[in-house]
C-alpha positions in Angstrom: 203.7 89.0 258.2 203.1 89.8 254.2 199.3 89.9 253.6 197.8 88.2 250.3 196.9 91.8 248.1 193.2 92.2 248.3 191.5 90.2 245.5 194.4 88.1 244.5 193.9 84.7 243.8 195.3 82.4 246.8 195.9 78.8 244.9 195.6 76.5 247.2 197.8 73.5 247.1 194.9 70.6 247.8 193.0 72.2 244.9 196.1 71.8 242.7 196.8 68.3 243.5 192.8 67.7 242.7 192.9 69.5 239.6 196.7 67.7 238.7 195.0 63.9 239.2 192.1 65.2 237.3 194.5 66.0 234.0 196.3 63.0 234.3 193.2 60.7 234.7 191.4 62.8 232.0 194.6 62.4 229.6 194.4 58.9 229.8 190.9 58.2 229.8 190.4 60.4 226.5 193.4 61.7 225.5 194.6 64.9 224.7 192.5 66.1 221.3 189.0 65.2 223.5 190.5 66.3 227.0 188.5 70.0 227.9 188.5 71.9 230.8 185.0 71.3 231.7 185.6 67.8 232.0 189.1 68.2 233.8 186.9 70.8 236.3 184.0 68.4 236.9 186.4 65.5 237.8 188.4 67.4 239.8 185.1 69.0 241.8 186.4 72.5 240.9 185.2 75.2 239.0 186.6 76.3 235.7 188.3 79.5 237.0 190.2 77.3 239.3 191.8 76.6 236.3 192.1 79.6 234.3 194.0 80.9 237.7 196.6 78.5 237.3 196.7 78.1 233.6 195.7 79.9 230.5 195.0 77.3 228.3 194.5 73.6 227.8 197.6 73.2 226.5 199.4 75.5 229.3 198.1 72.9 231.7 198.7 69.8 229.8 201.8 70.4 229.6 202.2 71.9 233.3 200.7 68.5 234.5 203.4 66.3 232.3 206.1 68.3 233.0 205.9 68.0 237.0 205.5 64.3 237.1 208.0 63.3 234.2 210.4 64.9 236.0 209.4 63.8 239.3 210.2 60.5 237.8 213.5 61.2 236.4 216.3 61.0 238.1 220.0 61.9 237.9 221.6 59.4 239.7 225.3 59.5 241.0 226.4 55.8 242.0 230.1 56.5 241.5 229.7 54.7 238.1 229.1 55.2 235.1 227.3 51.6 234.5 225.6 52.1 238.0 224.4 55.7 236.6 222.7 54.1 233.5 221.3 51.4 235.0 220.2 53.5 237.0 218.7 56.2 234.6 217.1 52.9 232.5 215.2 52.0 235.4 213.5 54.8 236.2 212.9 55.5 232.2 211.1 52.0 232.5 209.4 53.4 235.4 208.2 56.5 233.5 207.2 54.5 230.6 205.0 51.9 232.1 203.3 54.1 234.8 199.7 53.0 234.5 198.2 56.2 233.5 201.6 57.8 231.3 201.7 54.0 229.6 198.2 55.5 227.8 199.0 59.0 227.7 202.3 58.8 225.6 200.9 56.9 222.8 198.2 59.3 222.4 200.6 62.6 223.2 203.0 61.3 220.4 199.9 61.0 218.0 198.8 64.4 218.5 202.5 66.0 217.9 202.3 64.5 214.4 199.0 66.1 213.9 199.7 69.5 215.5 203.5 70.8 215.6 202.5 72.7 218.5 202.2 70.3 221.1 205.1 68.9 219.7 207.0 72.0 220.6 205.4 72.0 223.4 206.2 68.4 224.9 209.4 68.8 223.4 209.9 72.1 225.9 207.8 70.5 228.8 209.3 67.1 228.7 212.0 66.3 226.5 214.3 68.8 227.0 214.0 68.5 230.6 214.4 64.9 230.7 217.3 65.1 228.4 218.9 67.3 230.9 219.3 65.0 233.7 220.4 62.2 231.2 223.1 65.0 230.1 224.1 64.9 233.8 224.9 61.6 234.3 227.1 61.4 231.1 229.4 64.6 232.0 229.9 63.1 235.6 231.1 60.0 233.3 233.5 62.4 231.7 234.4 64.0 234.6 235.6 60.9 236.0 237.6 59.7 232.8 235.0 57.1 232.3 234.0 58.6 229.1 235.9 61.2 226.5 235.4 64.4 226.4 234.3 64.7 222.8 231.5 62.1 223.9 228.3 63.3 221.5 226.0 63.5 224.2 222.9 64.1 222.1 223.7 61.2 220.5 224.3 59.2 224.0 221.4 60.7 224.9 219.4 59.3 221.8 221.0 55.7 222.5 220.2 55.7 225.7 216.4 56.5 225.3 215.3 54.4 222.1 215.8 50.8 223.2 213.7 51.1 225.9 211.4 53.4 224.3 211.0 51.2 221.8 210.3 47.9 223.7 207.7 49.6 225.6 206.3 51.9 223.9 206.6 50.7 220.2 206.5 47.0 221.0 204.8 46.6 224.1 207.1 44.2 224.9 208.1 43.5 228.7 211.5 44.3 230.3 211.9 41.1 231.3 214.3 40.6 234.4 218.1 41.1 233.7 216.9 43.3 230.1 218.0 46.9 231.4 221.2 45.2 233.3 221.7 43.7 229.3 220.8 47.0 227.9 223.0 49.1 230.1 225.9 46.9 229.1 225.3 47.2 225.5 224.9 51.0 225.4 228.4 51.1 227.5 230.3 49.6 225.2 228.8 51.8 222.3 229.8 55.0 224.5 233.4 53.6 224.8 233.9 52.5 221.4 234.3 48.8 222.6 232.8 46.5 219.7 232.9 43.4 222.0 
C-alpha cells in the first residue's frame, strides 16, 4: 500500500468541494476584482493554507473553480445528427449561461477581462478554449458523416454557434422562449451548409 510522504499535504476531497461552492458563491456575490481569499476561506470554514495547498493564487483558483464546472456543463453530444448535435450543444450552452450563480459571474468576469488582459488570457485558457473544444467535436463528427464539408471554418462555426445565444442571454437578457434554440439550431444549419433558405 503507497504511504502519503511524511509532511505532504493530503487534500481532502470534502474540503475541496467546500472551498469550490465557496468561489462560486463568493464570485457571484462580489465578483471577481473584490473576491479574496480570506473571504473565500471564511465561507468555506477553512483556513487560508487550505487554499494556498491547492492554488497559488486567486486567479489560479478562479479560474480552477470555472474551469471544472463550465466544462461539467458542456457537453459533446453524439445523436447521430448533426441538427440533433446542435440542438443539443445550444441547450446545454443555455444551461451554462443561465445557471443562477454563472448568470452573475459572467457579466462581471467579461468586465474584468476588458480591464486586465490577464484574466482574459486566463478565461480564455480556462474556459473558452476548452469549451470550444467540445463544440469543435461535434462539427468534425458532422464532417465525418458528410453532413458538413470538409473545408467547414470551424472557428467560424464555432463563433456562430455561440453568439446568438450568448447574446440573448447574456447581452439582452432576453428569455429562450420555448421552440428558440429548436429555431436557432435551424438557422445556424443552414448557414453551415450554405442553404440561403
Amino acid at each position: 500500500m503507497k504511504r502519503t510522504p511524511t509532511g505532504a499535504a493530503v487534500l481532502q476531497p470534502e474540503v475541496t468541494a467546500a472551498i469550490t461552492e465557496a468561489v462560486l458563491d463568493e464570485l457571484a456575490d462580489t465578483g471577481y476584482g473584490k473576491l479574496s481569499m480570506e473571504a473565500v476561506a471564511r465561507r468555506a470554514g477553512v483556513g487560508k493554507s487550505a487554499l494556498y495547498r491547492r492554488w497559488p493564487s486567486k486567479q489560479e483558483m478562479v479560474m480552477a473553480v470555472l474551469a471544472d464546472f463550465s466544462l461539467e456543463l458542456a457537453t459533446a453530444p453524439d445523436t447521430g445528427s448533426l441538427r440533433g448535435d446542435l440542438v443539443t450543444l445550444l441547450r446545454a450552452l443555455t444551461d451554462w449561461l443561465t445557471h443562477p450563480r454563472f448568470s452573475r459571474i459572467l457579466p462581471d468576469l467579461a468586465a474584468e477581462g476588458v480591464r486586465n488582459p490577464e484574466v482574459a488570457e486566463a478565461v480564455r485558457a480556462a474556459i473558452g478554449e476548452p469549451r470550444r473544444r467540445v463544440g469543435a467535436a461535434v462539427l468534425r463528427r458532422a464532417v465525418d458523416r458528410g453532413e458538413l464539408s470538409a473545408d467547414t471554418d470551424l472557428e467560424m462555426a464555432l463563433d456562430l454557434i455561440a453568439a446568438p445565444v450568448y447574446w440573448r442571454l447574456s447581452v439582452r437578457r432576453a428569455p429562450a422562449e420555448p421552440g428558440y434554440l429548436d429555431h436557432l439550431a435551424d438557422v445556424v444549419l443552414r448557414a453551415l451548409k450554405g442553404d440561403p433558405s
